[in-house]
VOKE-108178 format. One line per field, with one value per residue: x, y negated, z negated of N, C-alpha, C in turn. Coordinates in nm, 4 decimals. Layout:
<pts>
neast = c(X | ...)
nnorth = c(Y | ...)
nup = c(Z | ...)
caeast = c(X | ...)
canorth = c(Y | ...)
caup = c(Z | ...)
ceast = c(X | ...)
cnorth = c(Y | ...)
cup = c(Z | ...)
</pts>
This chain:
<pts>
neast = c(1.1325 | 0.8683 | 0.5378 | 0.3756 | 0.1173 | 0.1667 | 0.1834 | 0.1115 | 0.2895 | 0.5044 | 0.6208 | 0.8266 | 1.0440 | 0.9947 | 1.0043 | 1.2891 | 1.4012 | 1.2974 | 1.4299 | 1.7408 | 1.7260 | 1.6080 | 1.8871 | 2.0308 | 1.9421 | 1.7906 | 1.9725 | 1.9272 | 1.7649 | 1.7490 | 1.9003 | 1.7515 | 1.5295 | 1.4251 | 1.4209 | 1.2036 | 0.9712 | 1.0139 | 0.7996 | 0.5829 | 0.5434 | 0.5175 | 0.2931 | 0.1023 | 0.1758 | 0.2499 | -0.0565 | -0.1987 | -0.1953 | -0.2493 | -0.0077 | 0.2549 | 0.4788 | 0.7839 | 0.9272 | 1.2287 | 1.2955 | 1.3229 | 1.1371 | 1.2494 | 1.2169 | 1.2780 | 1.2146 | 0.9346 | 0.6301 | 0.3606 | 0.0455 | -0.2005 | -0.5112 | -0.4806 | -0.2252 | 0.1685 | 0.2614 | 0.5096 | 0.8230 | 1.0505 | 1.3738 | 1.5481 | 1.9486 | 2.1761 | 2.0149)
nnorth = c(-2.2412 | -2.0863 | -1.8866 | -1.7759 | -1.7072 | -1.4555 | -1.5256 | -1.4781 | -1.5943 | -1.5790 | -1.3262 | -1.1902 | -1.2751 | -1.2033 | -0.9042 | -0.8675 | -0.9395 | -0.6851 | -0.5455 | -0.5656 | -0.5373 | -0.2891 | -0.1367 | -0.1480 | -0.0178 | 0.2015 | 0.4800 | 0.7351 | 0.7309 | 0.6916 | 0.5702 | 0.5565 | 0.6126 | 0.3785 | 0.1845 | 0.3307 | 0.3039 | -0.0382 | -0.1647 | -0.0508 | -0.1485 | -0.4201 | -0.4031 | -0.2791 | -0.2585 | -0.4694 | -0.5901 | -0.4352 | -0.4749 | -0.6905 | -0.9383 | -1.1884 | -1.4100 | -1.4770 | -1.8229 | -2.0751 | -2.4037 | -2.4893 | -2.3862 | -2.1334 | -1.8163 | -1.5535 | -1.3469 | -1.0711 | -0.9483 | -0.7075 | -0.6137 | -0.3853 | -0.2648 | -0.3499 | -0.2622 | -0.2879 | -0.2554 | -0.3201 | -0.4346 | -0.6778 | -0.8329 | -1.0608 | -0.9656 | -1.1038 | -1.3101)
nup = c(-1.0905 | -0.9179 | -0.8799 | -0.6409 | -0.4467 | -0.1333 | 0.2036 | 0.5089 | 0.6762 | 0.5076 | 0.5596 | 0.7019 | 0.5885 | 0.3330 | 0.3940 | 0.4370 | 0.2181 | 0.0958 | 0.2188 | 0.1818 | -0.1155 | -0.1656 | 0.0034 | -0.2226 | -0.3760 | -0.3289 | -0.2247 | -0.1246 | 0.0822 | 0.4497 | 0.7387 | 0.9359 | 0.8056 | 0.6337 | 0.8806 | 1.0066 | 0.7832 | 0.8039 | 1.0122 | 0.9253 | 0.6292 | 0.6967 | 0.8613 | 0.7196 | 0.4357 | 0.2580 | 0.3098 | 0.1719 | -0.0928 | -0.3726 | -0.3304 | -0.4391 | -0.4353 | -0.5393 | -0.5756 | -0.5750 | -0.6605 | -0.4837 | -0.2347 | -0.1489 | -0.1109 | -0.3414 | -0.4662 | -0.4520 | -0.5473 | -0.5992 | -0.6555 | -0.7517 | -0.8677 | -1.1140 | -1.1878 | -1.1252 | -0.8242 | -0.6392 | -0.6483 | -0.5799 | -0.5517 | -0.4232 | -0.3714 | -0.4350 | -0.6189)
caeast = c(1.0871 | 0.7310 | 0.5131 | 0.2855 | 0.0384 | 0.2482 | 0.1063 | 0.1916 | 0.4326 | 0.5937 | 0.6356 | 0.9428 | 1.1400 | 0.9623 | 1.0763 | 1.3705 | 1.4147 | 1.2744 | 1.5767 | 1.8434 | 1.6649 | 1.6270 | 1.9949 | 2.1000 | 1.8781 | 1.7944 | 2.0860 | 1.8724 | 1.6833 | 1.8862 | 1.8948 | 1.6194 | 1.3861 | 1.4177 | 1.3574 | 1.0163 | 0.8975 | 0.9605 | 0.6657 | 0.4858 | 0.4831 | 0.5041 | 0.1404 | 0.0088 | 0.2140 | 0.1857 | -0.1693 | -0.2599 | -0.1817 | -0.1934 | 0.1262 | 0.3413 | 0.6363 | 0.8810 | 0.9926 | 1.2692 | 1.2406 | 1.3242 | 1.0959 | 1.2858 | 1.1652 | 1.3695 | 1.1495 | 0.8314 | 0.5776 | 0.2352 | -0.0375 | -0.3408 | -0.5903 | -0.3840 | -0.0815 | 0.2498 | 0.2921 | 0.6036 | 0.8841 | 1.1494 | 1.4227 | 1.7203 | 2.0427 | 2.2274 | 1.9649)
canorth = c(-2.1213 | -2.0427 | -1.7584 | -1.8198 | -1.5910 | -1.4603 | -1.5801 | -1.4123 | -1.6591 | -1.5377 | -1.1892 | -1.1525 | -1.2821 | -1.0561 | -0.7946 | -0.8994 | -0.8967 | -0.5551 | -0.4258 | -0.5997 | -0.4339 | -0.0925 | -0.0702 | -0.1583 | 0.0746 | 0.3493 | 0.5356 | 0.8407 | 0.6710 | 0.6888 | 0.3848 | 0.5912 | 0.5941 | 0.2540 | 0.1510 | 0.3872 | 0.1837 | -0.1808 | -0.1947 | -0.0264 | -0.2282 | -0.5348 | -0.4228 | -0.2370 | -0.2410 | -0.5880 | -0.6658 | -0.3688 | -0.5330 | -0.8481 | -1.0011 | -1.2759 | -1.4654 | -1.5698 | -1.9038 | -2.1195 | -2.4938 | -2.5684 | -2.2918 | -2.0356 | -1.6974 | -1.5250 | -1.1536 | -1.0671 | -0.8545 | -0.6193 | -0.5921 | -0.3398 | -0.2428 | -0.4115 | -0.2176 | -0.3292 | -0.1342 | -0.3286 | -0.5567 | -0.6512 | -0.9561 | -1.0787 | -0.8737 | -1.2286 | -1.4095)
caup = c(-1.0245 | -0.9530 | -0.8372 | -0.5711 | -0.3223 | -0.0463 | 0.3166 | 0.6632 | 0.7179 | 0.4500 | 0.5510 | 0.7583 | 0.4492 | 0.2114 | 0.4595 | 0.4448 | 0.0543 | 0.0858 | 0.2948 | 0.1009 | -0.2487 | -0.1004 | 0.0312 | -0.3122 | -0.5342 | -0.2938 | -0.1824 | -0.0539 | 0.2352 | 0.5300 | 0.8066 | 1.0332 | 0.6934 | 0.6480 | 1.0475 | 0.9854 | 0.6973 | 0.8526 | 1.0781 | 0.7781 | 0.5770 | 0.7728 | 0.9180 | 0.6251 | 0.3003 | 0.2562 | 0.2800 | 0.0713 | -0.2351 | -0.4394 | -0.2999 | -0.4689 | -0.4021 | -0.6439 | -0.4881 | -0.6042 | -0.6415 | -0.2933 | -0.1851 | -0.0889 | -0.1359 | -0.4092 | -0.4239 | -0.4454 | -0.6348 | -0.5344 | -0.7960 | -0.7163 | -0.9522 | -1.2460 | -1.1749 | -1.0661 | -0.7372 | -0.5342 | -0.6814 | -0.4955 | -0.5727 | -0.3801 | -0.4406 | -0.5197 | -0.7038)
ceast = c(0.9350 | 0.6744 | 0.3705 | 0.2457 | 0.0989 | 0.1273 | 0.1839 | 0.3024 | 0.5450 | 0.6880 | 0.8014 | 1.0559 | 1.1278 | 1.0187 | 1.2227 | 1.4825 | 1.3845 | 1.4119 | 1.6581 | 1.8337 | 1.6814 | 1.7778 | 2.0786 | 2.0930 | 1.8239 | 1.8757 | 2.0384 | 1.8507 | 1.8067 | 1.8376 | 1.7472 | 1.5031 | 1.3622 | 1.3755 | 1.2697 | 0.9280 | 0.8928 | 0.8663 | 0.5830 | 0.4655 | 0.5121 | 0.3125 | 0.0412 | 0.0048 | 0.1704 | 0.0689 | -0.2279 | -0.2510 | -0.2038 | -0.0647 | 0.1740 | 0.4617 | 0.6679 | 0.9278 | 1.0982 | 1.2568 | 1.2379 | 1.2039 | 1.0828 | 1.2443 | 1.2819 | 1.3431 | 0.9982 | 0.8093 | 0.4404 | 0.1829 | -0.1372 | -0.3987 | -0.5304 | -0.2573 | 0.0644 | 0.2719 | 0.4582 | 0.7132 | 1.0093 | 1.2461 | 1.5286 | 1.8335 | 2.1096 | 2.1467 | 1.9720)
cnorth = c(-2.1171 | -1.9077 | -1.8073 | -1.6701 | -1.6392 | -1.4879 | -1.4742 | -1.4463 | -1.6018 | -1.4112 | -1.1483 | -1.1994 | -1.1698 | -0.9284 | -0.7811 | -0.8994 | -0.7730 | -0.4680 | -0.4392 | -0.5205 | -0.2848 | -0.0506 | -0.0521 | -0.0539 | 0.2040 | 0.4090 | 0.6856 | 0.8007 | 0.6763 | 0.5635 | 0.4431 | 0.5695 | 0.4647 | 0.1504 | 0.1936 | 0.2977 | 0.0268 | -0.2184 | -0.1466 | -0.1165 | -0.3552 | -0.5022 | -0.3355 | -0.2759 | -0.3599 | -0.6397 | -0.5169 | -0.3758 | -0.6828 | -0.8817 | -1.0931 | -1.3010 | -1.5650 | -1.6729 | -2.0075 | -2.2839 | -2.5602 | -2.5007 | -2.2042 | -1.9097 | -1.6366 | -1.3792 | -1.2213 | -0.9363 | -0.8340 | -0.5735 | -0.5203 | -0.2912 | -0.2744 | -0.3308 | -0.2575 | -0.2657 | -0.1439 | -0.3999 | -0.5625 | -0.8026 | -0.9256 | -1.0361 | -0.9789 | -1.3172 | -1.3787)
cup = c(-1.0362 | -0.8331 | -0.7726 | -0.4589 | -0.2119 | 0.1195 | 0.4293 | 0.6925 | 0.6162 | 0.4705 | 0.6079 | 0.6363 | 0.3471 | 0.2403 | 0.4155 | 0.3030 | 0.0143 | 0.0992 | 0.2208 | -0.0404 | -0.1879 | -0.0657 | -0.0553 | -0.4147 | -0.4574 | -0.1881 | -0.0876 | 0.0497 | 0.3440 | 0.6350 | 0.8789 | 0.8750 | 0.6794 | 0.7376 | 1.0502 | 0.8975 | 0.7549 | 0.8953 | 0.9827 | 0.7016 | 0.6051 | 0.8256 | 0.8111 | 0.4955 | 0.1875 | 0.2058 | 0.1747 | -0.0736 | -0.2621 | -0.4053 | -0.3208 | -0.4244 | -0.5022 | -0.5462 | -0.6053 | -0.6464 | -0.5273 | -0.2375 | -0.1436 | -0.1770 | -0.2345 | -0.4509 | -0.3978 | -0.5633 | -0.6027 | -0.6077 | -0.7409 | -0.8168 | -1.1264 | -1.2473 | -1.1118 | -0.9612 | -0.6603 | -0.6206 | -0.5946 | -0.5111 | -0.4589 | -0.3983 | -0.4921 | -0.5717 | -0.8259)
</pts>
């Protein structure tokens, strides 16, 4: 496993690990809250942080994590990893 700076290309996965995390751990949000945030942070959320990607040894994306001013701000793993 290693932890590498996430790229653009990366993003639609990261997204993607977002949704899967969120449907698991927040039960409030409803599907329209969730469809509001995508383009969010796909065009903001994202680059407003330090952004990592946990990658596997193949490379596959496995979460991520969003560091700003030394704080942890985002984390987000795979629901089956």
């Amino acid at each position: 496993m290693k932890i590498e700076p996430a790229i653009k290309t990366d993003y639609e996965v990261l997204l993607k690990v977002w949704e899967t995390s969120v449907r698991q751990s927040h039960d409030f949000l409803s599907e329209q809250d969730i469809a509001a945030l995508k383009p969010l942070i796909l065009a903001h959320y994202f680059d407003a942080v330090d952004l990592r990607c946990v990658k596997d040894t193949a490379g596959n994306i496995l979460g991520f994590c969003g560091v700003a001013d030394g704080n942890l701000l985002r984390h987000k793993i795979w629901a089956a990893a």
